[in-house]
C-alpha positions in Angstrom: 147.0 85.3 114.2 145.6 83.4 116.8 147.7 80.8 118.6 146.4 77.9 120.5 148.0 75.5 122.9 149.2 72.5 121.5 146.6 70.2 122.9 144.0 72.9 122.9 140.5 71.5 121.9 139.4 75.4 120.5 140.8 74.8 116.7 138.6 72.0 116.3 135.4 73.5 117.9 136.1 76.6 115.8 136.4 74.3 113.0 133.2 72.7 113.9 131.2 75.6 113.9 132.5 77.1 110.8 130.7 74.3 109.3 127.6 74.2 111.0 127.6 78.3 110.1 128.4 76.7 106.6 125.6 74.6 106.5 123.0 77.1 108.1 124.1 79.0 105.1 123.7 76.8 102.3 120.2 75.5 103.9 119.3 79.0 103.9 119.8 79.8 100.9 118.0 76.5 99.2 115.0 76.8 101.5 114.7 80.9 100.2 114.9 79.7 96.2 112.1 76.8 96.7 110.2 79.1 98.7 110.4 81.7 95.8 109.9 79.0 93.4 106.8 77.5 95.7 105.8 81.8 95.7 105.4 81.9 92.0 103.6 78.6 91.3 100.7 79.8 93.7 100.1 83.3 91.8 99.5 86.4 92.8 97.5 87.7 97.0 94.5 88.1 94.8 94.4 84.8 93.3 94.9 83.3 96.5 92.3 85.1 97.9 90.0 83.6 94.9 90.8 80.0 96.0 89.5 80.5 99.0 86.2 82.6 98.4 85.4 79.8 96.0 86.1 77.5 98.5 83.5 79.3 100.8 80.7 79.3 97.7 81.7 75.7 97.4 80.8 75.3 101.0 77.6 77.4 100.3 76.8 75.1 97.3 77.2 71.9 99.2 75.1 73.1 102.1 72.0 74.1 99.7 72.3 71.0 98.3 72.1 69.0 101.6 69.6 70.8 102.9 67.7 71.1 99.3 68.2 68.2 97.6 69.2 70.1 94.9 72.2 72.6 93.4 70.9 76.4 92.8 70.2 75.7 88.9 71.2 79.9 88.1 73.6 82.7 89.6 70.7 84.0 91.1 69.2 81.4 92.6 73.2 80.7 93.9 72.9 85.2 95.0 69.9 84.2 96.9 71.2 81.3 98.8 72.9 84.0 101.0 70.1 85.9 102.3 67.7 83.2 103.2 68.3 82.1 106.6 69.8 78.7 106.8 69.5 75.6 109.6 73.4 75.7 109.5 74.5 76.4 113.0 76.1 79.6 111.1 74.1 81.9 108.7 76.1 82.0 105.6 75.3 86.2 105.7 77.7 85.7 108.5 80.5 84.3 106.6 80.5 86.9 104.3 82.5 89.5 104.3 82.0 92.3 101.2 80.1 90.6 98.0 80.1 87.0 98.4 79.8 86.3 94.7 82.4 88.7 93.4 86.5 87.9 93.0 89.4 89.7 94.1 89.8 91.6 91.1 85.5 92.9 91.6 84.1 90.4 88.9 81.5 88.2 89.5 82.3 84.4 89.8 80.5 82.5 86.7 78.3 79.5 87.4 76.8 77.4 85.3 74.7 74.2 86.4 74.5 71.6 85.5 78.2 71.8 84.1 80.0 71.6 80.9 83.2 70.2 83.0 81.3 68.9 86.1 78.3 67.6 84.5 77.0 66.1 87.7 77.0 68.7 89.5 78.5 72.7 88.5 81.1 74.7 87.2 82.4 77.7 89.3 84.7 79.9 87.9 86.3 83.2 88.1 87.8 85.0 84.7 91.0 85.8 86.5 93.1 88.6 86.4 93.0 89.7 82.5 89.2 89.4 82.3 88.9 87.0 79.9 87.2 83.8 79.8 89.2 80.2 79.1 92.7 82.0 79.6 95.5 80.6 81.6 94.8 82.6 84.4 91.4 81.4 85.4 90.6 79.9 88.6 88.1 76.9 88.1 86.3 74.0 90.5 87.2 71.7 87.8 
């Protein structure tokens, strides 16, 4: 056992930092269970990756229909959109990287204008991870 001097400051400072150690601790460990939590509320890398090649054909969508007037009406006329060159000061062929139209899982995204759930505009959607239409795991614009 350690002995201090009576008037020594150490057992307090030692007492301190037990409890900032403590502390660190217990913050750690909350942080890593809302992080886990936060981890499975987001779903998988792939799905992730979805959200944001929609976003990019969202982008896509909205720039046709600046520059048109209009929204593509089918999936081909959307397929198209990426080949013809564009006044956007970047080509969308540039933005692409692999199929622009296709998921993370190799399906193609459905589109559907005008919508059944955005009826001003369109639905994008991809099937998700089981391949089935109107399941839980399907990643919509709506």
């Amino acid at each position: 056992m350690i002995e201090f001097a009576p008037n020594s400051p150490w057992p307090k400072r030692i007492k301190v930092l037990m409890y900032v150690f403590l502390g660190f601790v217990l913050l750690s460990a909350l942080i890593t269970s809302i992080g886990g939590y936060w981890a499975k509320q987001q779903g998988s890398e792939q799905a992730a990756t979805t959200k944001v090649k929609m976003q990019g054909i969202q982008f896509g969508i909205s720039a046709h229909h600046f520059l048109k007037g209009s929204y593509p009406k089918t999936r081909d006329e959307l397929a198209k959109m990426y080949d013809e060159p564009t006044k956007l000061p970047i080509p969308l062929k540039q933005l692409r990287k692999g199929e622009p139209l296709e998921d993370s899982w190799n399906r193609d995204f459905r589109y559907l204008c005008p919508g059944e759930h955005n009826i001003d505009s369109y639905d994008l959607w991809s099937v998700g991870e089981d391949g089935k239409d109107g399941t839980k795991d399907d990643i919509t614009n709506w």
